[in-house]
C-alpha positions in Angstrom: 70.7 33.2 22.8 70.0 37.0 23.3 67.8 38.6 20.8 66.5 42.2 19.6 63.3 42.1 17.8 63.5 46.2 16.5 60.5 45.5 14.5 61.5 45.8 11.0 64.7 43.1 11.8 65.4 41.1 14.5 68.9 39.7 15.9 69.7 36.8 17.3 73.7 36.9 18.7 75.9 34.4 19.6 79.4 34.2 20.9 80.7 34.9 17.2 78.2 35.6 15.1 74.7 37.4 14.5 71.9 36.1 13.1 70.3 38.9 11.3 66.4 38.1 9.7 64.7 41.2 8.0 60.7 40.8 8.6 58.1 41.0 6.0 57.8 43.9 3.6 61.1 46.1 5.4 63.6 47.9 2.8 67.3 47.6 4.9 68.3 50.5 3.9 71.3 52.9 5.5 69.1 53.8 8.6 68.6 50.5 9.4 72.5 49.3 8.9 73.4 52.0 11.1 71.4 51.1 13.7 72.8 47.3 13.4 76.4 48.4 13.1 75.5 50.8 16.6 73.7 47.5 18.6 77.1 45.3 17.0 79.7 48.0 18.4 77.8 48.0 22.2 77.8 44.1 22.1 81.2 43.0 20.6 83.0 46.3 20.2 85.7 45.8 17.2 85.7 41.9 17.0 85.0 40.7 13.7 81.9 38.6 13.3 80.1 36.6 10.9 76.6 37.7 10.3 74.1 35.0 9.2 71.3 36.6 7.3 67.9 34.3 6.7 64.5 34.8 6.4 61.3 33.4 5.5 60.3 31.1 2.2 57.7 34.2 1.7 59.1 36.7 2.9 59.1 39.6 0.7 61.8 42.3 1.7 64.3 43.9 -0.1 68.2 45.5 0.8 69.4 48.7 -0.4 72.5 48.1 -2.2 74.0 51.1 -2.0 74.8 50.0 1.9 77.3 48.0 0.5 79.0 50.7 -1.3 78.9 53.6 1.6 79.4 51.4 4.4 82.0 49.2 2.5 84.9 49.9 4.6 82.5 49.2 8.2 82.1 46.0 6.7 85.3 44.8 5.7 86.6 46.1 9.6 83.9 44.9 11.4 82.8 41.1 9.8 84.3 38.3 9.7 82.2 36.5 7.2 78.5 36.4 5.8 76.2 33.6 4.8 72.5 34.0 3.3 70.7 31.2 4.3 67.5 31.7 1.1 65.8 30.1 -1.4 64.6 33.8 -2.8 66.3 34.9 -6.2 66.7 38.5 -4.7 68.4 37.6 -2.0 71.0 36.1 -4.6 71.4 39.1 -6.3 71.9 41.1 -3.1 74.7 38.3 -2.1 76.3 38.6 -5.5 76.6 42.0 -4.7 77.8 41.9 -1.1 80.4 39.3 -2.9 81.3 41.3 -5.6 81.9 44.8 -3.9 83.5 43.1 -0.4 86.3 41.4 0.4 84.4 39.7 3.0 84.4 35.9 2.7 80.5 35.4 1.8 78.8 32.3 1.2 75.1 31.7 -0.2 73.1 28.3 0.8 69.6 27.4 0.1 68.9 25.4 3.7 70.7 25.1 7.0 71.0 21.5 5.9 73.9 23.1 3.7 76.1 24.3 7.0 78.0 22.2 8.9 80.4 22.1 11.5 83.3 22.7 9.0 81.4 25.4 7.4 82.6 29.1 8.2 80.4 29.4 11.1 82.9 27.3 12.9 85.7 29.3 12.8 
């Protein structure tokens, strides 16, 4: 597995997806999905891939939602799926918005324990 550690996020990319973990006390805001959507583009040009977002029990982050809305149509062309992998009520709301304002397939589990080989990892 190759991985970026950029400080405020680190990324973790396999053959079709990128795991995507926001560190401690970082606001992903437009500067930082621009500089994700650049490092995506230089790895897998235009394939669609699924971007698994986790993080820590205590982690304590937040997500800008207005990414969703300005960068709605990078999204839809560039991602296949998303799954947050949390146990953190915030990170619900930001996947109820990433769900709402998408039409990426999105998915929300509280452990790994929750994905499985049939899951939407695997296609």
């Amino acid at each position: 597995m190759n991985t970026i550690n950029l400080g405020d996020f680190r990324l973790d990319f396999q053959p079709t997806y990128i795991k995507l973990k926001i560190n401690e006390g970082f606001h992903f805001d437009a500067k930082a999905f621009e500089e994700l959507h650049s490092i995506k583009e230089e790895i897998y040009g235009n394939l669609k891939v699924g971007i698994l977002v986790c993080n820590d029990a205590e982690a304590d982050y937040s997500i800008d939602p207005l990414v969703l809305v300005h960068y709605k149509e990078i999204l839809e062309n560039h991602l296949q799926w998303v799954i947050v992998v949390s146990n953190i009520v915030s990170d619900f709301k930001n996947f109820e918005y990433l769900q709402r304002l998408t039409k990426v397939p999105c998915k929300f589990v509280r452990n790994y324990k929750s994905l499985h080989p049939e899951s939407c990892i695997a296609s």
